[in-house]
N, C-alpha and C positions, 0 to 999 in steps of 0.2 A: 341781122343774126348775131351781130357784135355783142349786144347784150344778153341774149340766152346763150351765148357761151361762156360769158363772163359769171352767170349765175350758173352754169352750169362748174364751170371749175371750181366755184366755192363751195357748191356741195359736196365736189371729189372730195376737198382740200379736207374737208370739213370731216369724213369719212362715210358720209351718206351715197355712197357708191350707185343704189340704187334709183337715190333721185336726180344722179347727176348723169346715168346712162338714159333716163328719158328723155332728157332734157340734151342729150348727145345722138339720138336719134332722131329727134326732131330738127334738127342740124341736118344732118346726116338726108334725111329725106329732100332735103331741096337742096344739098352740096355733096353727093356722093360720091366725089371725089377729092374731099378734104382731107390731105394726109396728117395734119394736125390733130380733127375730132375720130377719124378714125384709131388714132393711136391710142388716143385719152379711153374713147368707148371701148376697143381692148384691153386695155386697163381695169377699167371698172366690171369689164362683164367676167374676167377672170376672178377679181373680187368676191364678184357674187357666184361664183361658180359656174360659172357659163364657158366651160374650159374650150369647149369647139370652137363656137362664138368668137371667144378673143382671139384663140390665134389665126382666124379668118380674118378678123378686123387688122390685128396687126401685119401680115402678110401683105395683104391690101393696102394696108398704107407703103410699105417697104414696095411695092410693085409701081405704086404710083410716085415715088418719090423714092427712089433707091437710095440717094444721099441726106436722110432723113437718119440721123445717127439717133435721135432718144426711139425711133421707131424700131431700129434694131437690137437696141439696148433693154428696150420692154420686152422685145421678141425672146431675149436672150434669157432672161428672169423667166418667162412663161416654159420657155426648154428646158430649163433649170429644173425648175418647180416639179414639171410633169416629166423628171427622170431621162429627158432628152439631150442627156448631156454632151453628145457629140456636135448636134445643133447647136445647143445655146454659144459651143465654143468659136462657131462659128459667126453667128451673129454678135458674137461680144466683140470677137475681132473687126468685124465690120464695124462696130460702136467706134470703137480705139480709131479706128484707119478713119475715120471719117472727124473724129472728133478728140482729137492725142491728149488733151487735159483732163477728158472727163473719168475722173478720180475713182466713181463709183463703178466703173465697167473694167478699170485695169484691176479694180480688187476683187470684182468678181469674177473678170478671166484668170487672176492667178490663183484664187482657190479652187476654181473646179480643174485647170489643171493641173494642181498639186491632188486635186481626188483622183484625177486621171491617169496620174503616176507619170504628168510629161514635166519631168523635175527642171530641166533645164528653163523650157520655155516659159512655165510658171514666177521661176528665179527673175526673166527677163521684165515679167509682167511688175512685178513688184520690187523691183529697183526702176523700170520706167517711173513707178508711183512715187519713188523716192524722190527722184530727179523733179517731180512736181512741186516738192517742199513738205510730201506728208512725211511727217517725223517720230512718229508716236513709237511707242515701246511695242504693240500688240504686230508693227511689220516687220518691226529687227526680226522680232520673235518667228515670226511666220518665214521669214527671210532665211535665217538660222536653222530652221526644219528642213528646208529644201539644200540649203547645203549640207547639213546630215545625210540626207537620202540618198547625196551623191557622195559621201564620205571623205568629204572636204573638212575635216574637223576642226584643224586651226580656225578658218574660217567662220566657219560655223559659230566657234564660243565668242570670237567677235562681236558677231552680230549679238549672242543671247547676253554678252557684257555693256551691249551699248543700248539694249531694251532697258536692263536694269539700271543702267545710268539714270536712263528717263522715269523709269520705276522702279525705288529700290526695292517696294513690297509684290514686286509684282512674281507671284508666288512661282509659276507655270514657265519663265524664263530663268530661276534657278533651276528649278530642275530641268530644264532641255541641256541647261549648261553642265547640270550634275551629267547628262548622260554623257554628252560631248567628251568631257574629261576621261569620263569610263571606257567610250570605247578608245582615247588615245591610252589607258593605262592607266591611267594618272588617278589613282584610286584613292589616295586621301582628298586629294581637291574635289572628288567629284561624292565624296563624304560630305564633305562641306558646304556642298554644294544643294545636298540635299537636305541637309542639317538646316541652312535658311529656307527652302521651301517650304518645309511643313511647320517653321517660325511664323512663314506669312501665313500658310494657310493649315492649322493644326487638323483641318480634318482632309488632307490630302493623300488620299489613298494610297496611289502611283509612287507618291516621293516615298511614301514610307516604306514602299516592297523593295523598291529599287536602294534603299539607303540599307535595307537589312541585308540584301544581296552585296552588297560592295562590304561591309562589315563583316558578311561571310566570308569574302576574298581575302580579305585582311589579317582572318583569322579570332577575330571578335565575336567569339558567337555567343557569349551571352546579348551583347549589345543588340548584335543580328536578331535575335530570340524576340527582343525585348520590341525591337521594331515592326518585327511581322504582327508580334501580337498587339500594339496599337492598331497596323493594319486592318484586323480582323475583328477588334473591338468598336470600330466606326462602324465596319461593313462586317458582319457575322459571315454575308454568303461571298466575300472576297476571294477566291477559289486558289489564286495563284499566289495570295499569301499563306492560304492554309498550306498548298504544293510544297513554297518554299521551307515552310516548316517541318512536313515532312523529308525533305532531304536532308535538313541541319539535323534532326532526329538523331541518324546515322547509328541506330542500335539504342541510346541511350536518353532516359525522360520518356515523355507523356508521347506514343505514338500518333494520336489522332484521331484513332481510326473511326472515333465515334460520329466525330464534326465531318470524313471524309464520307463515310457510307451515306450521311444523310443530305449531304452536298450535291452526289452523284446520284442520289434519286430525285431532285428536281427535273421538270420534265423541258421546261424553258434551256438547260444549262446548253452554253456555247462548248464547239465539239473539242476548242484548245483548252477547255478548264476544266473536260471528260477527259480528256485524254490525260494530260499531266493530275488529274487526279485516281485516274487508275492506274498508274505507274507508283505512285504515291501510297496506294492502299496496298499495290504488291511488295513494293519493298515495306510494308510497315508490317505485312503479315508475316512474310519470311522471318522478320526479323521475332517474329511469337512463333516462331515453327510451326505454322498453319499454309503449309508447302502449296498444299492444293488451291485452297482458295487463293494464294500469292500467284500461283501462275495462272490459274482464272484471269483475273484482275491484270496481270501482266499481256496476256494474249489480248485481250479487248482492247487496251491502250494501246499495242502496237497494231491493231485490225482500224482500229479508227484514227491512227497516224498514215499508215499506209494508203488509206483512203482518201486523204486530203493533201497527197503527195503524188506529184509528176514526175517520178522516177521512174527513169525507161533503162529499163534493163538490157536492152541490147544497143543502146546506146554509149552507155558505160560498156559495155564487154567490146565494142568497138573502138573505143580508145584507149583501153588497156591494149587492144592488136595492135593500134596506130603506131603506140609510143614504144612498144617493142620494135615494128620493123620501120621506124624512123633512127630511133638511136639504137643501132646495132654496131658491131666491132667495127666494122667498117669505116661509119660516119665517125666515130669516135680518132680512127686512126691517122683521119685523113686533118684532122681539127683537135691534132695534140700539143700541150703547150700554147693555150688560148687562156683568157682568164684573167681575172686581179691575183696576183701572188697571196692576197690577204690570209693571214689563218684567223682571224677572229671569230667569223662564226662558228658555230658546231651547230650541226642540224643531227636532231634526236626523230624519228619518224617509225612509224609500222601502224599496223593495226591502231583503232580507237582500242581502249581498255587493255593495252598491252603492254602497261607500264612505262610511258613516256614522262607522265609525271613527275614518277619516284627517280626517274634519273635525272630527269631535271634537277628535283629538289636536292638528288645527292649531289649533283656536280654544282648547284648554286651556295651551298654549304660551302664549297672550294672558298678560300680565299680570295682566288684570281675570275672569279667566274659569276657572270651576272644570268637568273634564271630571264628570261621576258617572256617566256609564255609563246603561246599558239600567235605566229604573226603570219599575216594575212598578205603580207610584201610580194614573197614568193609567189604567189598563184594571181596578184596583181600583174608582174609583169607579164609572167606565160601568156595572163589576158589581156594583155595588151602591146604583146609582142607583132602581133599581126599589121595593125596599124604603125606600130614601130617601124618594120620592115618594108611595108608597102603590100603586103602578100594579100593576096584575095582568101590564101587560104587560112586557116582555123587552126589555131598549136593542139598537136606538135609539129605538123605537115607544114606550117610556115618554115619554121626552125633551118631547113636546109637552104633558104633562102638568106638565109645572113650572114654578112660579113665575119669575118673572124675578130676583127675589131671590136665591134658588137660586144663581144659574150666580158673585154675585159673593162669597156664602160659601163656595162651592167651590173658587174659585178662592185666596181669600186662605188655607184650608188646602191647597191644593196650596202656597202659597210659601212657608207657612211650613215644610213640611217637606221642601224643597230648599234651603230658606233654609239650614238645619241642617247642610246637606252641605256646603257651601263657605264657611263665614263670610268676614265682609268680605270679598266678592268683587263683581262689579258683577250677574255674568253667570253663569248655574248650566245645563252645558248635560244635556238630558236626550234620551239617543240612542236609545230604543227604536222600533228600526223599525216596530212593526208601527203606531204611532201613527200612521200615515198611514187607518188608519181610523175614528182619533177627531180624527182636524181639526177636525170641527162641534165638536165638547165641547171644543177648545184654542179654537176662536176665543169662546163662548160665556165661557168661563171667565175667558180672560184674555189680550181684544183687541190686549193691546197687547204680547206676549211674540211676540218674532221666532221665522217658521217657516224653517227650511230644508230643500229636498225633493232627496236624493240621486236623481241618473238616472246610470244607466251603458245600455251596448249591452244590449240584452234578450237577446240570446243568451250575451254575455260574465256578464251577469246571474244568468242560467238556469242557465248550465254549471257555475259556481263554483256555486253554491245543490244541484247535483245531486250535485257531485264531493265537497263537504263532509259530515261528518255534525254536526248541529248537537247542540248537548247538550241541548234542548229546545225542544219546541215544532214548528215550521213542518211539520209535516204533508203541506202539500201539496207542498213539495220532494224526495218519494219516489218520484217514475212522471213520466215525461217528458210527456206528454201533457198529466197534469193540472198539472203545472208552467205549463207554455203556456199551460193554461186561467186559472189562478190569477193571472198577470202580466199578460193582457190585461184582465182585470175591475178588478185596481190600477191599469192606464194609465188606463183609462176610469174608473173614482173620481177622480185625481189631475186629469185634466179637466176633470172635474164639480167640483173644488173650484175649483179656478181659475175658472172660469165664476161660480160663486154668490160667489166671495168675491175678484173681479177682485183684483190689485196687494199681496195679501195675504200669498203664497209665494214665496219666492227657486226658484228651482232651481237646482242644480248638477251639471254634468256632469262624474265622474268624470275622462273623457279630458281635457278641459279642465284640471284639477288637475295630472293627470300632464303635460300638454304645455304649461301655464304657469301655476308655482305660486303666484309671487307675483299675478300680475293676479287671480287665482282667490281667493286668499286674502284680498287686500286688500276687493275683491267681498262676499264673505260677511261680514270683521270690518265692514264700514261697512253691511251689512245690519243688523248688531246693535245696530247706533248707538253704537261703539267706535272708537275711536283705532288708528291704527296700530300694530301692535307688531312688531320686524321680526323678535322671538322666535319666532315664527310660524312661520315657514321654517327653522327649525332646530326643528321638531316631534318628529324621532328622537331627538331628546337630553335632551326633558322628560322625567323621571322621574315617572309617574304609576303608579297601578294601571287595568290593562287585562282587562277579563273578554271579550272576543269572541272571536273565532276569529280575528280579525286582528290578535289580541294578542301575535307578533312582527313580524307585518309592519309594523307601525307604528311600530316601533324601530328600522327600516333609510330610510334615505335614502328619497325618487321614485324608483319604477322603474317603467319600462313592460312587462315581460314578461308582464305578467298580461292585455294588452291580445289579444284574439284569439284568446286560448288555446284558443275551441271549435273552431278551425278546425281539430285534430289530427284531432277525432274527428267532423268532421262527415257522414259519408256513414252515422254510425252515431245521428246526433240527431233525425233523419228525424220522427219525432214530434215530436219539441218543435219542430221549423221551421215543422210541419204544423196544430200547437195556436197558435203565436203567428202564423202569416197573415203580413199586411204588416210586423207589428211585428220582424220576422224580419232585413230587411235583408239577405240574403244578397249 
């Protein structure tokens, strides 16, 4: 039989699949229990589309020879193949365990569990494959994805820096690297970064939305303009660069709305390039005072946001209760004079769309004061305070489990890595709003870092939060009702923090700002324990990077138009009046 197997694998080889499964069956009839021809004829019969078939053949051979690694490794492709992906992950691993060099099993175990979103374990699989001596530029690059995932960024641009070493044209690891840079901040580099990507590859889609975006942050919006519309010039039905076009809009030039209407009657379009494109057509209609249709267009986009969103509404109402009756007078009184003395941070928090930016930008205007934006530090450690502690329980409910020591080691590594963000500056401000639900873990940390709690109108509040689509996050901004619901549970937190920790929060009212900037400004910098600076008031002129949604409005002078703006569409808000009660103010 030596010989008709021998002719039999040169026709595999050969790609004649079907003449080499005859000629493997005739094997097969006087050796049926060959776990060699059984593998090859699973092989070939999947070839030819004999999907049952093969993976009976291959089974069979694995049954008959358990430590038969290319038998589990075929197995593993055929799982693959036929969307078995929790199988084949299996069988792959039995490939690796049985046979640790074979190259092609560790690469394809760490890309299906990089599809499977097992970040870690995938990481392992493809630095195993490193240790082999595969060196290429395409696993730094893959390597570098998964340290993203897990938002290892240092890391991360390592790896996308030493693909390119291997490949300087290799288009797809500047721009990973472009991203890498962007979410550490580092906005020019990650300009740059994409500036080489669509060098190497000029009809690069991706690099060019994300290069116009980071040139939005910058404050470049012709640049930004110029890139979307390359974007859109490769690819006509590109949706997320026409999106992002619509927002640089901002009132002003060619609204779109021609190329959006006819975008969003495709019947194929994905529900994220519906949706960011009906947010897109409401705010382009508003902006032609075509009210009605704008909120049409606005509802849909938040009906088909909300729909592909797992926010549990009494989930969140249950940890706004938590964190009330965790950090109450009590815990506070019992855990006072804990803390890094540091005053460098100042945390700015309230509401999304309640003006956190504009004080950002006025206090970054300060001499002494570096803006950095929404940081994501704070709500790292809360999440990861658990295992810090040891606690089986979930923050805030860990929180009473810790040391007093704790809150002033935590505190001096949160400053030291703000500190980083703004060298020699006095003041580092850190604007993530939703930090109004770790006040307890800011005061704990680091008693002595100035808070400022943004308030605007609850309805003026609401309406922007509803009319917007935000790039992440806020959840509960997609259904008017639960909006209502979600803003009256913040007023009542922000309460209860004033109450346990009297004299401790500035507030600021938005309207206040717009209707007297300096008195308002002056207010907040001598909250900081800062000097006057009359830079301040010429806040549109600083040149920073801006990542919010209010990241042109904050380039333009005080304006009051934004004030009221629910009143177009109130007789259609009726929920959210009805969710927020008295806080309503009509």
């Amino acid at each position: 039989m030596q010989k008709v197997f021998d002719r039999a694998v040169a026709r595999h080889k050969a790609g004649d699949a079907a003449g080499a499964q005859k000629l493997y069956r005739r094997i097969l009839k006087a050796e049926p229990r060959n776990p060699v021809v059984l593998n090859l004829s699973g092989v070939a019969a999947f070839q030819l589309g004999w999907k049952k078939a093969a993976v009976e053949s291959l089974l069979k051979a694995i049954a008959i020879a358990p430590d038969y690694g290319d038998a589990h490794f075929n197995h593993a492709n055929v799982m693959a193949q036929l969307g078995r992906r929790e199988e084949a992950v299996e069988s792959y691993r039995a490939a690796v365990r049985l046979e640790p060099r074979n190259g092609q099993a560790l690469n394809s175990l760490g890309a299906l569990l990089r599809d499977l979103g097992h970040w870690r374990e995938a990481l392992a699989s493809y630095r195993q494959l490193l240790a082999l001596g595969t060196d290429g530029a395409e696993i730094h690059n893959d390597i570098g994805l998964l340290l993203g995932e897990l938002e290892q960024w240092d890391e991360a641009a390592v790896s996308f820096r030493h693909a390119i070493t291997i490949d300087p044209a290799y288009a797809r690891a500047h721009y990973h690297l472009g991203n890498a840079e962007r979410a550490q901040g580092h906005l020019e580099a990650a300009a740059a970064c994409y500036g080489r990507a669509v060098a190497a590859d000029p009809d690069y889609l991706l690099a060019y939305n994300n290069l116009g975006m980071t040139q939005h942050e910058l404050g470049r919006m012709a640049e930004a303009e110029a890139s979307f519309r390359r974007a859109v010039a490769i690819d006509v039905d590109y949706a997320p660069a026409w999106v992002n076009l619509g927002i640089l809009s901002n009132g002003g030039g060619n609204d779109n709305i021609a190329d959006f209407e006819r975008l969003i009657a495709k019947p194929d379009l994905p529900v994220a390039d519906a949706v960011g494109l009906r947010f897109s057509l409401g705010q382009a209609y508003e902006r032609q005072g075509a009210q009605a249709e704008a909120f049409d267009h606005i509802v849909i986009g938040n009906r088909l946001k909300r729909e592909a969103s797992n926010y549990d509404v009494a989930a969140m109402a249950d940890n706004f209760s938590r964190t009330k009756q965790v950090f109450d007078a009590a815990f506070f009184a019992r855990h006072a004079a804990v803390g890094d003395s540091s005053n460098l941070p100042v945390f700015i928090l309230g509401m999304p769309r309640s003006g956190t930016t504009l004080i950002e930008q006025i206090l970054a205007s300060h001499g002494e004061v570096h803006g950095a934006g929404e940081l994501s530090e704070l709500g790292a450690i809360a999440n990861r305070l658990p295992q810090r502690i040891g606690s089986e329980q979930g923050y805030p409910d860990c929180v009473a489990s810790a040391g007093d020591e704790l809150w002033a080691e935590l505190g001096v590594g949160y400053v030291d890595a703000v500190s980083r963000l703004g060298p020699n500056k006095s003041r580092v401000c850190d604007k993530m709003p939703a930090n109004f639900l770790r006040l307890g873990l800011i005061h704990l940390m680091l008693p002595n870092a100035a808070i400022i709690h943004c308030r605007r109108d609850a309805m003026d509040t609401c309406y922007s939060c509803f009319s917007l689509l935000f790039s992440e996050g806020q959840h509960f901004a997609y259904d008017l009702a639960e909006l209502g619901q979600y803003y009256r549970q913040y007023d009542a937190l922000m309460r209860h923090w004033h109450a346990v920790l009297p004299g401790r929060i500035l507030d600021v009212h938005y309207e206040d700002v717009v209707n007297d900037l300096e008195g308002s400004a002056r207010r907040f910098v001598a909250h900081c324990g800062l000097e006057w600076d009359p830079r301040c008031l010429d806040f549109h002129k600083t040149e920073r990077a801006v990542r919010t949604a209010s990241k042109s409005q904050v380039r333009q002078p005080i304006y009051a138009s934004s004030l009221g703006r629910w009143r177009r569409h109130q007789e259609r808000l009726q929920p959210l009046i009805n969710a927020l009660g008295p806080l309503a103010k009509i």
